[in-house]
C-alpha positions as CSV (number, residue, x, y, z in Angstrom):
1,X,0.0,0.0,0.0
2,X,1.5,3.3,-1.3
3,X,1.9,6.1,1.2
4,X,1.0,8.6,-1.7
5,X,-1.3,8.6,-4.7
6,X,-0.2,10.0,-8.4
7,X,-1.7,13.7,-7.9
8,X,0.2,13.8,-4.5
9,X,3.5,13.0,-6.7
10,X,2.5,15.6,-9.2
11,X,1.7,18.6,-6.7
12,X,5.4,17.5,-4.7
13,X,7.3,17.3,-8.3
14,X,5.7,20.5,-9.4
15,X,5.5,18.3,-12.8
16,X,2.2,18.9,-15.2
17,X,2.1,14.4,-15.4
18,X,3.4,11.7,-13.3
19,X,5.3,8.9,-15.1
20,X,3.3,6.1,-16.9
21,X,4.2,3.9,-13.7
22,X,3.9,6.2,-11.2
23,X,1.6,3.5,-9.0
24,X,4.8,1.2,-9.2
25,X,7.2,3.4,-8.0
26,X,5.0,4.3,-5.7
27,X,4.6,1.4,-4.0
28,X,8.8,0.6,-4.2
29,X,8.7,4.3,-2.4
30,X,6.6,3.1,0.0
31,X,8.7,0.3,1.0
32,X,11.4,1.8,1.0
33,X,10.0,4.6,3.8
34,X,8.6,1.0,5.6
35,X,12.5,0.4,5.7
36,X,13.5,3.6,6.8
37,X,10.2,3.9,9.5
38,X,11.6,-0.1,10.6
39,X,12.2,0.6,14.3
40,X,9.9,3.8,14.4
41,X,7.0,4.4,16.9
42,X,4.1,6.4,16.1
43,X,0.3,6.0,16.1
44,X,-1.3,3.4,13.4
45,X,-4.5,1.9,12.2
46,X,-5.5,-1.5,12.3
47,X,-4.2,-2.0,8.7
48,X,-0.9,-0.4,10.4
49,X,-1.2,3.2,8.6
50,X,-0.6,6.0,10.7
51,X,-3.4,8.3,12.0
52,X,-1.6,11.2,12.8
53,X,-2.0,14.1,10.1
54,X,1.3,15.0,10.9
55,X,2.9,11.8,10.3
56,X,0.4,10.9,7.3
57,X,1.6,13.9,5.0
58,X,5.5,13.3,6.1
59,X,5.1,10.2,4.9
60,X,3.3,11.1,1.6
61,X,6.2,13.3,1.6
62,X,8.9,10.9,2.2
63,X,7.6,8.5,-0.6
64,X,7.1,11.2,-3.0
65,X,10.7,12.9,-2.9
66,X,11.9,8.8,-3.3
67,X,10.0,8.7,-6.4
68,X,11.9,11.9,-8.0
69,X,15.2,10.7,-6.4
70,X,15.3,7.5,-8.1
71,X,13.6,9.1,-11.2
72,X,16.7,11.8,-11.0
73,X,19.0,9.3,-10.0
74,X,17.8,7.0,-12.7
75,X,18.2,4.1,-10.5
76,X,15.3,2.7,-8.9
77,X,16.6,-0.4,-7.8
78,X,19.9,1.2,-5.7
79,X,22.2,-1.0,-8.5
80,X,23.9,1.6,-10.5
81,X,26.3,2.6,-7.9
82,X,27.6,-1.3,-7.7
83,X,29.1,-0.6,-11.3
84,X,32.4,1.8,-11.9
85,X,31.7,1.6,-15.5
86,X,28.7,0.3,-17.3
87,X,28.7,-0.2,-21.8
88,X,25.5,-0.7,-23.5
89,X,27.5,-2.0,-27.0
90,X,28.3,-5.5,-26.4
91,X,28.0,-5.4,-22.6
92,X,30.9,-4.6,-20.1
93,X,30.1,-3.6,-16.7
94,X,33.4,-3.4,-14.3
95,X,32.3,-3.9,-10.6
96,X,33.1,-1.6,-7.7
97,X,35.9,-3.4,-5.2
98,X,35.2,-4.6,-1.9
99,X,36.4,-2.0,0.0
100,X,33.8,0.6,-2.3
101,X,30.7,2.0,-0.6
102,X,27.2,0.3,-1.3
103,X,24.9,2.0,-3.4
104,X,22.2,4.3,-2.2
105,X,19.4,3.2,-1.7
106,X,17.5,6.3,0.4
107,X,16.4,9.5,-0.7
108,X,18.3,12.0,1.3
109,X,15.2,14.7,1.4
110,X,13.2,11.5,2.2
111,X,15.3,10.7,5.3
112,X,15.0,14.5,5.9
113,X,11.6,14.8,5.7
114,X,10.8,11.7,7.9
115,X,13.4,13.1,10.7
116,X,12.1,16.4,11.1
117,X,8.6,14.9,11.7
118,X,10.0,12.9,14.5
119,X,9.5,9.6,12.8
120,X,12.9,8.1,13.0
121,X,14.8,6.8,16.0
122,X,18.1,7.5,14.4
123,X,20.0,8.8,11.2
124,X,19.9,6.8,8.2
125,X,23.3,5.9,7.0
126,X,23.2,5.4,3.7
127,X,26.3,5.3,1.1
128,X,29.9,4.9,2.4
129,X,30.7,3.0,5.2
130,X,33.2,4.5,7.3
């Protein structure tokens, strides 16, 4: 279940049309926030949806800047940054070493947006590991 709907996308993006799969990448928003929200306490539902206003529109929020994030990133999956070097003409990716950091896979306005409402417990670490 999607934290935000299509026009909620469009009036955060500020763009006249969502993407054709907006509903999607909605939904791989949404889990992603459920990732970020993992150890979080706040009031829910019976379906587990929160029922503070507060927290409802910081998480429409939070899973609409994840949906322009990956859409800006162009990486929706968090797999791009594995690669130093990706070809398209007869296929050569060269992976990142060991000792390289693990590919993003958070919005930072999304972890923004979510800790200034209080929601998370913590920071989100999210890229290099130190």
């Amino acid at each position: 279940m999607a934290y935000a709907t299509a026009a909620d996308y469009t009036a955060y993006s500020g763009q006249a049309a969502p993407p054709d799969d907006i509903d999607r990448r909605l939904e791989r928003a949404s889990e992603r926030i459920d990732e970020m929200l993992f150890a979080s306490i706040y009031p829910t539902d019976d379906a587990g949806l929160p029922t503070r206003p507060e927290d409802v529109e910081a998480m429409k929020r939070a899973t609409c800047a994840q949906v322009a994030w990956t859409i800006a990133t162009g990486d929706e999956f968090g797999v791009a940054a594995a690669f130093k070097s990706v070809s398209i003409g007869s296929v050569r990716l060269d992976r990142g070493g060991s000792g390289d950091a693990p590919p993003p896979r958070y919005s930072p306005d999304a972890s923004s947006i979510l800790q200034r409402a209080g929601l998370l417990p913590g920071y989100i670490l999210d890229g290099s590991v130190w």
